[in-house]
Phi, psi and omega in degrees: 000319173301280200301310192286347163298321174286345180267297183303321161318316175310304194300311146337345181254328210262326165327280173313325170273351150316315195249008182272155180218160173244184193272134147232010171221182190302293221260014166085202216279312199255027139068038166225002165090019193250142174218120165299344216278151150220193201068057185245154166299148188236030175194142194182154167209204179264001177228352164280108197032097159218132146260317155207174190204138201222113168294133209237145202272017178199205175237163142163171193289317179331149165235155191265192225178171199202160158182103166105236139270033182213127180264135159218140188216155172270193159181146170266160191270091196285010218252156192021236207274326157086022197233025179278141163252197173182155190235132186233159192209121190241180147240180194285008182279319199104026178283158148277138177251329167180170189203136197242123175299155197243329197184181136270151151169156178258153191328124159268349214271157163254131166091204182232029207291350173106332214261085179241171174331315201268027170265341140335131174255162163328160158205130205282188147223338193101014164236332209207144168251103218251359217300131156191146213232169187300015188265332172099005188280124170212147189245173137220125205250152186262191215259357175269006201066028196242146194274102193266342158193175185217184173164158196230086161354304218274330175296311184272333181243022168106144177320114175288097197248112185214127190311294214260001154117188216257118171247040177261146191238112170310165201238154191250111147227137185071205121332350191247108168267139155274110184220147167251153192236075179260115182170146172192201167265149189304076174201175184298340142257085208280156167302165186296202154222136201227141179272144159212192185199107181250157196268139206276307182300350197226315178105354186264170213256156203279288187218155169224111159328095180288133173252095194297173187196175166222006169287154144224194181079211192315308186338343173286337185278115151239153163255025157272172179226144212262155239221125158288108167280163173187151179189197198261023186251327183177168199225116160218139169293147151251111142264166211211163201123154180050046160059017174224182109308096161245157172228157204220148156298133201275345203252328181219349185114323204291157165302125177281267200226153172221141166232134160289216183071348172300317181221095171312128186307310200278010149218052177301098170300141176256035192207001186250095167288165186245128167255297204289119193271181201265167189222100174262135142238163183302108158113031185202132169249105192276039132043105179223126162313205181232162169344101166060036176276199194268184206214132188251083199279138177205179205267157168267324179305112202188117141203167189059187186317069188265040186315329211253326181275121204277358195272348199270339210232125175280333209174152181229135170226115184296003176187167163075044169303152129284149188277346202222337167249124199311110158310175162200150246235096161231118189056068174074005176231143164287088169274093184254112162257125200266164193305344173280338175135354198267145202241130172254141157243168184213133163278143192271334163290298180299292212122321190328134173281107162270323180199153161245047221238148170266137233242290185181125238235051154210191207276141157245114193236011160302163185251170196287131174218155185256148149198136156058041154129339201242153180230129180279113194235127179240123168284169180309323198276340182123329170316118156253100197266109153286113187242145193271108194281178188134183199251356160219141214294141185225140168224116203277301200210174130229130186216168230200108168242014165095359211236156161265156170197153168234017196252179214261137165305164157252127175228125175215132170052071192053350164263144162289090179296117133254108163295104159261182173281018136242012214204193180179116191244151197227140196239098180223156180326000000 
């Protein structure tokens, strides 16, 4: 009985170590916000599966990344004036291992939503740490915390003068950190807004997009961030802001295809900024506005303007977008959860409405993350409701630590990662 309790344990371990994985951007290991892991917890509380919690010297918005034994996350620092942005490196015990200053700046955010300078997250490769805040300050750092080049956005592609300040978190392919630089000033001639691609080992720049638009007003200003398509046929960015979608070739930049239809000419909001970043799976692009405008499902195969050829569009649903949180995409459904708190399915090929139901009835701007059966929801107040995926709606647990947050779970190697705005807790069985 003994050897066979030690033989199944084993197996129960290799099992686990099989599906473990790590995060290494805002959006997990498939740049979607999908985790393979499975046994992850679906119930907590602040004295219930903790393993631990580490006091964090500020808020944001950030979500941290894993690789390894190793957490990395920004924050800004409340400690004297409280305007220090800082890139902190924990291990997976919750030890600090060390933490690098990034920048200075002040809260640009409205209210205490978390989105002040540290709110760009981090981004890995498992050699190198990338940080960087709205300040336009960017590091790369090796995994002891030594500074291997620096470079300031703002120096090089012109001032982020974006109302509520610049949150967008670069993306990793290759050799390539990725960024859209969407922002400028309110007037008829706005600064350009330019996509680029700097060499992730050096910092110098590969290539840069002048990227056109024809919005204007706020409209020139996104807080999204831009999103890797990818499937076994091809690999392209989407960015996404100023009233479009595009997606570029990773080798130079140039425009694949672009779709409009987000803020309509013939009812032009000046106010529907894009918050919320696009959402993929293989053969399906998922598209999300601004207050309550529509939600775009589409094809990736695609080229030039396809605002208007519906042959380009798996489905169009015409209202009840998120505003701030990245729809998500798992096993042929189409998740959108909107900022009250209300959770929309969708079949992802049709468009079909499965359900509509309310979830916990405050704001929500974290995006929706998957593991093991369940979809993760997080609220302003720190309530995390886990609904039991599938085409009929279920609510499994809603748990509760006490903290407020906006930043997204993290799930790796069987932990739950929450970054709140003071701590950072880690949730496993």
């Amino acid at each position: 009985m003994l050897r066979l309790t030690a033989f199944l344990c084993g197996l129960m371990l290799t099992a686990n170590t099989l599906h473990a994985e790590n995060w290494p951007n805002w959006r997990g290991p498939l740049n979607n916000g999908v985790s393979t892991e499975k046994n992850v917890p679906t119930k907590w509380s602040a004295d219930q599966n903790i393993a631990w919690k580490t006091p964090l010297p500020g808020p944001a918005g950030s979500t941290p990344v894993v690789w390894g034994d190793h957490i990395f996350l920004t924050s800004m620092d409340n400690s004297g004036e409280g305007k220090d942005a800082y890139l902190i490196a924990l291990n997976t015990k919750g030890k600090e291992l060390w933490r690098q200053k990034l920048g200075s700046g002040a809260n640009k955010a409205r209210g205490d939503e978390g989105n002040n300078p540290a709110a760009p997250s981090p981004v890995t490769d498992g050699k190198h740490v990338w940080g960087f805040i709205g300040t336009g300050d960017l590091f790369c750092f090796d995994f002891e915390g030594n500074v291997v080049w620096k470079t300031n956005l703002q120096d090089r592609y012109g001032k982020f003068d974006i109302q509520f300040g610049f949150t967008s978190t670069p993306v990793l392919a290759g050799n390539k950190l990725l960024f859209q630089l969407i922002h400028g000033e309110w007037n008829d001639d706005p600064q350009p807004a330019w996509v680029i691609a700097l060499d992730k080992s050096t910092g110098k720049e590969i290539w840069k997009h002048n990227r056109e638009s024809d919005a204007f007003a706020e409209n020139v200003h996104s807080y999204a961030s831009p999103i890797l398509y990818e499937d076994d046929k091809q690999q392209f960015l989407l960015t996404h802001g100023a009233d479009y979608i595009i997606a570029h070739d990773l080798e130079t930049g140039d425009e694949l295809w672009r779709c409009g239809g987000l803020n309509p000419k013939e009812s032009y909001n000046k106010f529907l900024r894009l918050v919320a970043s696009p959402a993929m799976a293989p053969g399906i692009i998922v598209v999300p506005s601004a207050k309550k405008g529509p939600v775009l499902g589409l094809k990736p195969d695609s080229k030039g303007n396809i605002t208007s050829d519906v042959s380009a569009y798996h489905w169009k649903r015409d209202r009840d977008t998120p505003d701030v949180s990245s729809p998500l995409i798992v096993d042929g459904i189409v998740y959108l959860c909107r900022e009250n708190g209300d959770l929309i399915a969708m079949d992802a090929e049709s468009g079909e409405e499965l359900y509509y139901e309310r979830v916990h009835r405050i704001r929500h701007r974290a995006s929706p993350v998957y593991a093991d059966g369940h979809i993760y929801l997080t609220g302003r107040d720190g309530k995390v409701s886990v609904i039991k995926a599938g085409r009929q709606f279920e609510i499994v647990s809603q748990n509760e630590v006490g903290e407020d947050m906006s930043a997204s779970p993290v799930i790796s190697n069987g932990v739950i990662y929450l970054r709140t705005f003071d701590s950072l807790w880690a949730i496993k069985k």
